[in-house]
N, C-alpha and C positions, 0 to 999 in steps of 0.2 A: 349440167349442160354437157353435152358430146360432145366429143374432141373436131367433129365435122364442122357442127353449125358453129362454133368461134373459126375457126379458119374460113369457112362460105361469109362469114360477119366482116371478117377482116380484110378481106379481096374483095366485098362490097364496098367496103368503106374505103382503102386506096383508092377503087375507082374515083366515086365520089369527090376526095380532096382531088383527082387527077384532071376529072372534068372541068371543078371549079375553079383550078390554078389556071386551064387552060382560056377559061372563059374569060380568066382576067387578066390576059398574057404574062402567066407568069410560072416559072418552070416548076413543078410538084416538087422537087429537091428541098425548093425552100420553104416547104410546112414539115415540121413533123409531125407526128400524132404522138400524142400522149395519153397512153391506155391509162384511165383512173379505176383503179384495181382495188379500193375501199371495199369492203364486206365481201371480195374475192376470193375463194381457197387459192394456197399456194399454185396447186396443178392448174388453174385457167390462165395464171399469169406463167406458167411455164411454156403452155400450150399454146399462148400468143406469143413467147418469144421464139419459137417454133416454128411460129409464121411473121416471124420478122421484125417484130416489137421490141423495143428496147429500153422503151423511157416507160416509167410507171409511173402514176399519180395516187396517192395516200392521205386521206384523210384524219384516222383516227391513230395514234403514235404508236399503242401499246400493241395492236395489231399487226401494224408496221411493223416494228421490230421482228415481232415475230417469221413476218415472212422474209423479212429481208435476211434472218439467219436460216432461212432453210432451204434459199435460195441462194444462198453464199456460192454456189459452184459455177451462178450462170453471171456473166458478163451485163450486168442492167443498169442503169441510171434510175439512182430513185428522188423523185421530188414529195414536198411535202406541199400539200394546198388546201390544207383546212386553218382555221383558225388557230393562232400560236397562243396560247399560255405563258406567262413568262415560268413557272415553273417547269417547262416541258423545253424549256429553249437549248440544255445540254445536252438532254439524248438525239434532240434535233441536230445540232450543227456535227455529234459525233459521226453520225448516220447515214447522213442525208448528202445527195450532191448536187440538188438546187430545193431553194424554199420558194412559191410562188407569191405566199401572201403575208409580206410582210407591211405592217399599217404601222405601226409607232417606232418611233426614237427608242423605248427603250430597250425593244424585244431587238433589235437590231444593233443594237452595244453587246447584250447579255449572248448574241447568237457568232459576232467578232472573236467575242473574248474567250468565249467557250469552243470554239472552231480548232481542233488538233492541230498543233504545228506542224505533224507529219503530213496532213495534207494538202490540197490546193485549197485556196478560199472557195470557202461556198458561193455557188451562182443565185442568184435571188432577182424575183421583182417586187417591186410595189403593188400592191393590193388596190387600186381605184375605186371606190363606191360613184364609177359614171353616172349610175340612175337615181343617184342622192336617194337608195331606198333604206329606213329606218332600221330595217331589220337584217342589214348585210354589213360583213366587216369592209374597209377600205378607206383610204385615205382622200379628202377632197381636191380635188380638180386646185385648186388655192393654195393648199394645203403641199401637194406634192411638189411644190420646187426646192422647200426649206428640208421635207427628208429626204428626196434625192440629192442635196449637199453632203448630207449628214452618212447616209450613207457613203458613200463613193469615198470618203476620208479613210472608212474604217478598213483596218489592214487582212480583219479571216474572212473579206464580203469580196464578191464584185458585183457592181450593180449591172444586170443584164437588160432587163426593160420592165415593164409592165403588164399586169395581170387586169382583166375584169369581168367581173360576171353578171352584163346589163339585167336589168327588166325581161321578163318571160314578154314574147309578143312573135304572135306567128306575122307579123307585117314585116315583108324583107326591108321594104327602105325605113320603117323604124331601126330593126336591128341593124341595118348599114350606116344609118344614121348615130348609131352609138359605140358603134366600132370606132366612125371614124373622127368622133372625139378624143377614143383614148388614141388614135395614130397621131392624130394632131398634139394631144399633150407629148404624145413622146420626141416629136418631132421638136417642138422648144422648147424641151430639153437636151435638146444635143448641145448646145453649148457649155452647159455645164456637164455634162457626159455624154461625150462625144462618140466614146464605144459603145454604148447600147443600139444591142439588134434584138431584140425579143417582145413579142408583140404576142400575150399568151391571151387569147383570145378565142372562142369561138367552143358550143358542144354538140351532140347532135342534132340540134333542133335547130341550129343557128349557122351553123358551120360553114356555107357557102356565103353570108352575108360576112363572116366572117374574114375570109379569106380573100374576097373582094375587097376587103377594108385593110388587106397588108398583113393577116393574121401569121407568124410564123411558126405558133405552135397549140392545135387544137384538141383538147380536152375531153377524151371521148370514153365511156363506161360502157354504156346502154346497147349502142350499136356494136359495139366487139362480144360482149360478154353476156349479154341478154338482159331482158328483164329482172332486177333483185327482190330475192324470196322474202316475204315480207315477216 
């Protein structure tokens, strides 16, 4: 891809969250975009911080690593948001400065423990499977008040909020509809974690249902970075 069309992708896509924050009186400030930068070369994720990106999503570890040392010179925020391993949970908490999808008790002890005393605790959310679909990781709806305890105890974590990645469905008030379960879960949860703001919600296909639904931080690949080579 040319250095053009990610910058022309990237000034689309502000628009976009700018429209849809405004649709839903609410100031653009408070979404970020989260470029997921998975099967990316280093230089597209450069060339989006370039136009202003700064948060990166990564799916596969050993990839990761890699770009994240070869970008060691730029100023980024790197999140991990694939499936955790519990084998993979030390180079993750080494690494990393937020985990999006954390589902079990245990990978979230091993992710604490193994978290550098030199740095801050890792930021993380819960992992939701809202659409109760079979073949997605995520914690249930029932389920997440006992590991939001569980976490928020542990000392290399802070729990920030909630991740989901509903059901494919072009019907906007089904996807608003599914946003705004996970708001609601996170919503009673505030009494047992009263600091949670992060509502990691929303891709390009969804993204304005998304943000109508409170989303504070959307999950975008496709639209910044093009089509992936197959």
């Amino acid at each position: 891809m040319t250095e053009p069309i990610i910058s022309d992708n990237i000034a689309k896509l502000l628009e976009r969250v700018r429209l849809a924050a405004q649709k839903s009186q609410r100031d653009k400030a408070t979404v970020k975009v989260l470029a997921v930068s998975k099967t990316r070369p280093s230089e597209a994720i450069r060339r989006a911080h370039e136009c202003g990106l700064y948060e990166f999503g990564e799916n596969y570890l050993q990839e990761a690593l890699k770009k994240i040392e070869e970008l060691s010179d730029l100023d980024l925020s790197w999140h991990f948001i694939g499936p955790i391993q519990s084998n993979k949970t030390k180079l993750i908490a080494e690494n990393f400065d937020w985990v999006h999808s954390i589902d079990r008790a245990k990978v979230a002890r091993r992710l604490s423990e193994q978290r550098p005393t030199h740095l801050p605790p890792l930021q993380t959310c819960i992992q939701v499977n809202i659409s109760r679909e079979y073949s997605k990781s995520g914690v249930s709806l029932e389920e997440l008040p006992f590991l939001a305890k569980e976490l928020r105890r542990l000392p290399g974590l802070t729990l920030r909020g909630l991740m989901a990645i509903p059901a494919e469905a072009d019907d906007f008030e089904y996807q608003s509809g599914e946003f705004a379960r996970l708001r609601t879960a996170m919503e009673n949860l505030k009494d047992i974690v009263p600091e949670m703001d992060t509502l990691s919600m929303g891709m390009s296909q969804d993204m304005e249902a998304a943000i109508t639904e409170g989303s504070t931080m959307v999950r975008i690949g496709t639209d910044i970075f093009g089509p992936r080579n197959k």
